[in-house]
C-alpha positions in Angstrom: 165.1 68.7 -77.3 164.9 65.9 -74.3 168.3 66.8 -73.4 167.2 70.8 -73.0 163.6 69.8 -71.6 165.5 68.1 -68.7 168.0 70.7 -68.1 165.4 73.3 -67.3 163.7 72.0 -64.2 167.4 71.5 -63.2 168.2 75.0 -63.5 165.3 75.8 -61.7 165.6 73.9 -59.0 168.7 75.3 -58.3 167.4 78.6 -58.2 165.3 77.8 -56.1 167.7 76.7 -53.7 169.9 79.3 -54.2 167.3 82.0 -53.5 166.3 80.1 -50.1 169.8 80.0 -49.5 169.8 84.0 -49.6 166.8 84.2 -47.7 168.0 81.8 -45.0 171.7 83.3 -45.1 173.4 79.8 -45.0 176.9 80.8 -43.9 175.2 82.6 -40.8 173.1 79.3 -39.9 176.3 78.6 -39.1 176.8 80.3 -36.2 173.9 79.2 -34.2 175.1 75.7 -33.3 177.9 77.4 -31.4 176.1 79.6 -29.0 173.8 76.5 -28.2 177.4 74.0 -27.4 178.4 77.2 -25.2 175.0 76.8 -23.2 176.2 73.2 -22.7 179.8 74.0 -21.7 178.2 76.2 -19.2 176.0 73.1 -18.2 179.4 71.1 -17.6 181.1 74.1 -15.7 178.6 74.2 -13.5 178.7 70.3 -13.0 175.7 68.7 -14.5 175.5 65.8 -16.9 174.1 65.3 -20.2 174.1 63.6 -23.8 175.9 65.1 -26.2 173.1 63.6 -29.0 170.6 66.1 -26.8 173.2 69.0 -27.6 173.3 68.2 -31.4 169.2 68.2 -31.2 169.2 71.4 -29.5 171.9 72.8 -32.5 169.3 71.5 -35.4 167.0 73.4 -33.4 168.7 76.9 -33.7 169.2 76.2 -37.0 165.9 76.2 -37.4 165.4 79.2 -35.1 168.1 81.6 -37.2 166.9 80.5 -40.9 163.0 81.7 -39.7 164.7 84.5 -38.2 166.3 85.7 -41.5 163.7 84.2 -43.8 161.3 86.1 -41.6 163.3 89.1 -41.7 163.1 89.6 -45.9 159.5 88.7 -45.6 158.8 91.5 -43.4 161.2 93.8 -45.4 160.0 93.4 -48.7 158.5 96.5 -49.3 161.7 98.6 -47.9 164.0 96.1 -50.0 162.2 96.7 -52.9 163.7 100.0 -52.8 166.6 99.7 -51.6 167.7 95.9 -52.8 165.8 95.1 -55.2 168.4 92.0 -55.6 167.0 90.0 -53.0 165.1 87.2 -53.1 161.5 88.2 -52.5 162.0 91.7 -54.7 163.4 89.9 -57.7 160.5 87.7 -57.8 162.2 84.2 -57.3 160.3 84.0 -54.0 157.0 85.4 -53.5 157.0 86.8 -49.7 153.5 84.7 -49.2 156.1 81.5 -49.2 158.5 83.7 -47.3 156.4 84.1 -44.8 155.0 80.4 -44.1 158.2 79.2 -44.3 159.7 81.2 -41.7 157.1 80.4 -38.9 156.8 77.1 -40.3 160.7 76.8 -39.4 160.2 78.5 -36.3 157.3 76.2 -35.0 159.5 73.6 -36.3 162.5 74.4 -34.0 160.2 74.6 -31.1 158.8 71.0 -31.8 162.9 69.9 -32.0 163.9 71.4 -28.7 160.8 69.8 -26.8 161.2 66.4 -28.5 165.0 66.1 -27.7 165.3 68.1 -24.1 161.4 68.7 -22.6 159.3 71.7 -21.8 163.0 73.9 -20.3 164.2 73.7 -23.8 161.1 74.3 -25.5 160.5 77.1 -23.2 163.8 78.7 -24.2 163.1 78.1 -28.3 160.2 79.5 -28.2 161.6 82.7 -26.2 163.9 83.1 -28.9 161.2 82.7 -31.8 159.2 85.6 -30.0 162.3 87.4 -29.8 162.7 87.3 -33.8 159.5 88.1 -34.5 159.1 91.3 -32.3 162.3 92.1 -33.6 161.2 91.3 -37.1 157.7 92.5 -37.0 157.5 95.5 -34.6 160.6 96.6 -33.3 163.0 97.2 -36.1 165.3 100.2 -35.5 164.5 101.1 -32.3 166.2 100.5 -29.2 164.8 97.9 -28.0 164.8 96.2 -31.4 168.4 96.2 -31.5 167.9 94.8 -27.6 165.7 92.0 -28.9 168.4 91.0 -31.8 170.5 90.3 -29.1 168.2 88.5 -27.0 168.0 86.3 -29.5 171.5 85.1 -29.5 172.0 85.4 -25.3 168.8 83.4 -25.1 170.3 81.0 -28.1 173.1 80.3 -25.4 169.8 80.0 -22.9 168.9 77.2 -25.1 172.1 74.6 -25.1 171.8 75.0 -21.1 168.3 73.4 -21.2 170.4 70.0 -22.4 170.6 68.8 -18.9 167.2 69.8 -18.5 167.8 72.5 -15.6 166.9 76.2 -15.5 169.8 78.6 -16.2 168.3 80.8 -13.4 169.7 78.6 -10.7 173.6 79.0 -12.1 176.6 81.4 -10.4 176.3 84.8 -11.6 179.4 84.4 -13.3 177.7 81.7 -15.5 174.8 83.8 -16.5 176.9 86.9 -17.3 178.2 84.8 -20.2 174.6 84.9 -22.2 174.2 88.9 -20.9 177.6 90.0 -22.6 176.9 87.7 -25.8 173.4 90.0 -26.0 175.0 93.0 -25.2 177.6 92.2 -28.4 175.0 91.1 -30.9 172.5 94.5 -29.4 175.9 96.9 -30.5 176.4 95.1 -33.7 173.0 95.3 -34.6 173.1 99.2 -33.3 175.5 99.5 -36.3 174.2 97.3 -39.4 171.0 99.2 -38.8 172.9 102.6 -39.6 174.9 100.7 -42.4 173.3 102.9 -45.3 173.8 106.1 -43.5 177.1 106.9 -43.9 179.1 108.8 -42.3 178.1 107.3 -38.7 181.0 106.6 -36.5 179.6 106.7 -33.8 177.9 103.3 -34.4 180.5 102.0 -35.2 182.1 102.8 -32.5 179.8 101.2 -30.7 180.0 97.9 -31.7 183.7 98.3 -31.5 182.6 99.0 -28.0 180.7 95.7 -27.9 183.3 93.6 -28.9 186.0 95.0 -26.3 183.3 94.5 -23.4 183.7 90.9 -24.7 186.8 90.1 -25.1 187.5 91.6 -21.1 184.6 89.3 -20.0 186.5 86.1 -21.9 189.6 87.4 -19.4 187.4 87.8 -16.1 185.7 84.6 -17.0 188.8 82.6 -17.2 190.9 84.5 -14.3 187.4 83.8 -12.3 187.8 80.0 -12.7 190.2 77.7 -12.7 191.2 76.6 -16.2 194.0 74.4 -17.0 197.0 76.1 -18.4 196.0 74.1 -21.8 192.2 76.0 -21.5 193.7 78.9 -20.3 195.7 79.0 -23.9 193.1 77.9 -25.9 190.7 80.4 -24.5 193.4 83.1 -25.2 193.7 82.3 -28.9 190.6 82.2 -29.4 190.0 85.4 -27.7 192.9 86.9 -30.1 191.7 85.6 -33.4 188.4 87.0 -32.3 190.1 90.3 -32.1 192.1 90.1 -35.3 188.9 89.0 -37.4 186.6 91.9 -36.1 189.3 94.6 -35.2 190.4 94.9 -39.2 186.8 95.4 -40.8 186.0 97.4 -37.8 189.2 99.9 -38.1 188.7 100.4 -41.8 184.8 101.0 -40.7 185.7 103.7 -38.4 188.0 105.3 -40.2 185.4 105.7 -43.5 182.5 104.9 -42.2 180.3 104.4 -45.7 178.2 101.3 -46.6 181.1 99.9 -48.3 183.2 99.2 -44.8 180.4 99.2 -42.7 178.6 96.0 -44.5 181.8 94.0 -44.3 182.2 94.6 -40.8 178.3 94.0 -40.0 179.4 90.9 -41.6 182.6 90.3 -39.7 180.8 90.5 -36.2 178.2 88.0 -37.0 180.7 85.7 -37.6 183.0 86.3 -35.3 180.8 85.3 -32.7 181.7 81.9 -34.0 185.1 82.7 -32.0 183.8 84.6 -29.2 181.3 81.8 -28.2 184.8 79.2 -28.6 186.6 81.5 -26.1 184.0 81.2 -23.4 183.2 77.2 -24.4 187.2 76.2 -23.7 186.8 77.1 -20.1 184.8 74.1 -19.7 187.6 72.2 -21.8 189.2 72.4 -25.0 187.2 70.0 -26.6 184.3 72.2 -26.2 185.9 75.4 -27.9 186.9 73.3 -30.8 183.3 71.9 -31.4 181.9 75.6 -30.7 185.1 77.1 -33.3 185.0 74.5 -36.1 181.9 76.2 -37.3 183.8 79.2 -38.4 185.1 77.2 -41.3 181.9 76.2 -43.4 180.8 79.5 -42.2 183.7 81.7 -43.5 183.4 79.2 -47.2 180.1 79.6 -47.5 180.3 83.6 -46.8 181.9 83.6 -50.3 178.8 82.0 -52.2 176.2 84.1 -49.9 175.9 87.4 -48.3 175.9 87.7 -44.5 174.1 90.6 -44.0 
């Protein structure tokens, strides 16, 4: 009996855990720290200084920033998702979307307090841009145009974020700088564009549009790089990553366009989120290698855990 009576709050304690994990999407948390160590390769390229420690606060901070996001997201979902997934979290009852709710701006507020603590009023500035920008998008704007507009905004202005650890204000930087946060919005707005039109079916042409997306950002890794001067080792780097960022969206997007059902479309939703992972690597190695292997490391947990949670 004492051996039963302790395995039970075990159990559901793991449950618990597992259905915040769901809620918070943990392999997508990690793709946030990469946009925010792009903002700080930026930083370098455009010759300021800073601690990398204030780079790995700013990183806890998006973390922060994406799991309200998502957590968010179900909350405000629930009804529609008790319809249509009934699976998840807040429908199957293992989380009540009162809890959902308070812990998504909780984690947002939280994330705020992070960026302020480790970088000043820029960086808190910029966090709490992005928190606005999830919950218009989670809250008001869902499915409309400039929803899928503010979905992006949230990543571009995730990039915004890592710039603000040198403590300047990405307005002042070469346009060829702040084009790099523009074309990572404009990919995250397509690829949104197409999960919201996931349980349609039969919609190419948003798929095509995020296959759009992706191409508009794999040019802008080649004008960034013929626009600078990289070493020949960056240069290399850069292109691989740009290539395995091809290869890991380009098959799920293919087999999306040529059926385009739920079944292909949510694998390829899934796909683009975390092949940002590689796009943001691509743009960081400009600055130096070093920085697109911090930025593409995060691929791996991401890509493991994508097997014990869903992405989308």
């Amino acid at each position: 009996m004492d051996g039963e009576s302790e395995t039970k709050p075990e159990r559901s304690l793991r449950a618990t855990l597992g259905a915040v994990g769901e809620l918070v999407r943990v392999p997508n948390l990690f793709t946030a720290p990469p946009d925010v160590i792009l903002g700080a390769a930026l930083v370098g390229v455009a010759g300021s200084d800073f601690v990398p420690a204030t780079v790995a606060g700013l990183a806890i901070g998006s973390v922060c920033l994406y799991a309200g996001g998502t957590t968010l997201n179900d909350a405000f979902d629930a009804p529609m998702d008790a319809r249509d997934r009934p699976e998840r979290p807040i429908p199957s009852r293992r989380v009540s979307r009162r809890v959902a709710f308070g812990l998504g701006f909780a984690l947002l507020f939280v994330a705020v307090g992070i960026a302020f603590i480790v970088a000043g009023g820029p960086a808190a500035a910029a966090a709490g841009l992005v928190a606005v920008a999830i919950v218009a998008y989670d809250g008001l704007l869902k499915g409309s145009a400039a929803g899928f507009l503010a979905m992006g905004a949230t990543r571009g202005l995730n990039v915004v974020l890592g710039t603000t650890a040198a403590g300047g204000v990405v307005l002042g930087f070469p346009l060829r700088l702040l084009a790099v946060p523009a074309v990572v919005t404009g990919y995250i707005t397509a690829v949104t564009f197409m999960a919201a039109r996931e349980t349609e079916g039969g919609n190419r042409a948003a798929v095509a549009v995020a296959v759009a997306g992706a191409v508009a950002a794999v040019l802008t890794v080649g004008w960034f790089l013929v626009s600078g001067s990289p070493t020949a080792l960056e240069a290399i780097v850069a292109t691989a990553f740009a290539v395995a960022f091809c290869w890991w969206v380009g098959r799920p997007l293919r087999a999306a366009y040529a059926d385009p059902v739920p079944s292909t479309v949510g694998p390829a939703v899934g796909a683009c989120v975390l092949g940002l992972v590689l796009l943001d690597a691509a743009f960081a190695t400009a600055a130096g290698v070093r920085w697109g292997l911090a930025a593409g490391v995060f691929l791996v947990p991401a890509v493991g855990l994508s097997h014990v949670f869903d992405v989308t």
